[in-house]
C-alpha positions as CSV (number, residue, x, y, z in Angstrom):
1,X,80.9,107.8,166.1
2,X,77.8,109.3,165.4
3,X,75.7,107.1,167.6
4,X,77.8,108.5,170.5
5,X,77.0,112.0,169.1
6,X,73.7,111.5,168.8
7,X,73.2,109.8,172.5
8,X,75.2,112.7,173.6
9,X,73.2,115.2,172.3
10,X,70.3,113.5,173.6
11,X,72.0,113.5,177.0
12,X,72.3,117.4,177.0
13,X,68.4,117.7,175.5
14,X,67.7,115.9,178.8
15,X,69.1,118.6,181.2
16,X,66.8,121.2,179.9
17,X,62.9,122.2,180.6
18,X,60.4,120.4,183.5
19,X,60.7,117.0,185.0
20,X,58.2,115.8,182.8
21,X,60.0,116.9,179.8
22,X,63.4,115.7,181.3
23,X,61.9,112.2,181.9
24,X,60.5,112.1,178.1
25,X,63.7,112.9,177.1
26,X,65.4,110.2,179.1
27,X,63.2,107.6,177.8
28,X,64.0,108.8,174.4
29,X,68.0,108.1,175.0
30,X,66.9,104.9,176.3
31,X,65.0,103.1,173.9
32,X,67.5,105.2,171.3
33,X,70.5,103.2,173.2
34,X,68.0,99.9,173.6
35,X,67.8,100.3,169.4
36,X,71.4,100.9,169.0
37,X,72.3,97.5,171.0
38,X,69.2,96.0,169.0
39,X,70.6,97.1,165.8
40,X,74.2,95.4,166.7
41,X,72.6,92.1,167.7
42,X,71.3,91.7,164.0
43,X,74.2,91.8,162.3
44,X,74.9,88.3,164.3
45,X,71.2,86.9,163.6
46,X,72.2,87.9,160.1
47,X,75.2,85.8,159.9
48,X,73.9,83.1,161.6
49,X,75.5,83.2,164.9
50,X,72.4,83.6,167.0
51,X,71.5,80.3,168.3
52,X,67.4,79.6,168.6
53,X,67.6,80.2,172.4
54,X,69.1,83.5,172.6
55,X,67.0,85.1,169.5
56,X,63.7,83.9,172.0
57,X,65.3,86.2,174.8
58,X,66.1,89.0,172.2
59,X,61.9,88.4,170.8
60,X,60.8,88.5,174.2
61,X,62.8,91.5,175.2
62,X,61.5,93.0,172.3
63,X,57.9,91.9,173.2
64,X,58.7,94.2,176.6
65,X,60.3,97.5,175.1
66,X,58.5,98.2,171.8
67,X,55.3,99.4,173.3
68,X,57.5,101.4,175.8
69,X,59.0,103.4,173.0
70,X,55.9,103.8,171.3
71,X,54.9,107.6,172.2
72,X,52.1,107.9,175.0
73,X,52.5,104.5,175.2
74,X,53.4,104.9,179.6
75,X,52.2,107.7,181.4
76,X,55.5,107.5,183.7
77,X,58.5,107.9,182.0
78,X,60.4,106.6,185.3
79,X,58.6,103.2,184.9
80,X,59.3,102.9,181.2
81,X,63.1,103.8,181.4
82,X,63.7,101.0,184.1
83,X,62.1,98.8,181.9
84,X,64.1,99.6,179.3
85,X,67.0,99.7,181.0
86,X,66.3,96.1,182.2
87,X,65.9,95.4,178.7
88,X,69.4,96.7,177.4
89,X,70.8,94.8,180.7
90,X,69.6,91.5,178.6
91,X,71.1,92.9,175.3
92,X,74.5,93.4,176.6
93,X,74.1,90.3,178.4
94,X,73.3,88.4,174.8
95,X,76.2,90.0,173.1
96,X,78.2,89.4,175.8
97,X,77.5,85.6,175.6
98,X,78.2,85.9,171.5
């Protein structure tokens, strides 16, 4: 419940100020949703029920967001939100397989 507050609040921090603060803040929701599906993935590495080929995809999704999320890390926040949209896309895709 409080993940969907927080990504909610986040949503309406979004619709305020200029498109360059708009597009930060979108890229914050993102890699805040990209964490969130992150965070539910390890609970299945943690029990074991990741097998060896789908941790590589979740390490090499990793390999792509984390510098995204990293602050000044892309100068254009539309880039970095498609690729860590594509990123969440593989996440759900994982769990989805689980």
């Amino acid at each position: 419940m409080k993940t969907i507050l927080v990504i909610g609040l986040l949503v309406l921090a979004s619709c305020a100020g200029t498109p360059e603060v708009r597009g930060t803040n979108a890229l914050a929701i993102a890699c805040s949703s990209y964490a969130v599906t992150l965070k539910s993935l390890a609970k299945y590495q943690k029990a074991g029920k990741l097998p060896a080929d789908v941790t590589s995809k979740v390490d090499a999704a990793n390999k792509l967001i984390d510098p995204v999320c990293l602050p000044g890390s892309i100068a254009d926040p539309a880039l970095a939100i498609g690729i860590v949209n594509s990123g969440i896309g593989l996440l759900n895709q994982v769990k989805s397989s689980i």
